[in-house]
Phi, psi and omega in degrees: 000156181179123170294132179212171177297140156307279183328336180281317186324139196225187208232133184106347170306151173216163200256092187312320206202142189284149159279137173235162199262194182287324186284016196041028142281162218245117180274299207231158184237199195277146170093350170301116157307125173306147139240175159331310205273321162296324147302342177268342174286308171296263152043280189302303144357326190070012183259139215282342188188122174241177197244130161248161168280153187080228163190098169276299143327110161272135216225355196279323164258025157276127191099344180354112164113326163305190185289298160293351181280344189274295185302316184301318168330310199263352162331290167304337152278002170274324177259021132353116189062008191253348172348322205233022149277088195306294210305318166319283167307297179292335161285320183283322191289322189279320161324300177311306157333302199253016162278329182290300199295330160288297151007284177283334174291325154334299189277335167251000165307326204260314197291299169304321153316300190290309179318297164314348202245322184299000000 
């Protein structure tokens, strides 16, 4: 399972977890295929990131160059000497998560944009 940006979500993607709205209604439920027109709902919706089955998305190089992709950098010198702390080491992992997933929502937000311009 492995969380992304809406904008990465492709059609045929199936839904690891129900998307819920902020008030915890349930938009979508767990197991559900992505299509064009159910990514495009979410959109309107505003919602910024879901969870699929699998890891469809490689995320480790993705974003190259953002802002956040800078942060996932200093991760390791922020957390510097903290090795043999788990908890620590599970706070940098999860930071390292969710600095990739804006990343790619980033990049590919600038991708779309530039597309638009053309």
């Amino acid at each position: 399972m492995q969380k992304i940006p809406l904008k990465l979500a492709r059609p045929g993607m199936k839904l690891a977890k129900p998307v819920v709205s902020d008030s915890g209604m349930t938009l979508m439920a767990e197991g559900m295929e992505l299509s064009d027109g159910l990514i495009m709902r979410l959109e309107n919706m505003k919602v910024e990131r879901i969870v699929v089955q699998g890891n469809p998305v490689d995320l480790a190089g993705v974003g190259g160059g953002t802002k956040f992709a800078e942060r996932v950098e200093r991760l390791d010198h922020l957390f510097r000497g903290l090795d043999g702390d788990g908890w620590m080491m599970e706070v940098k992992g999860h930071l390292r998560s969710y600095f990739q997933i804006k990343a790619a929502a980033q990049e590919a937000e600038e991708a779309e944009k530039q597309a638009k311009e053309r």
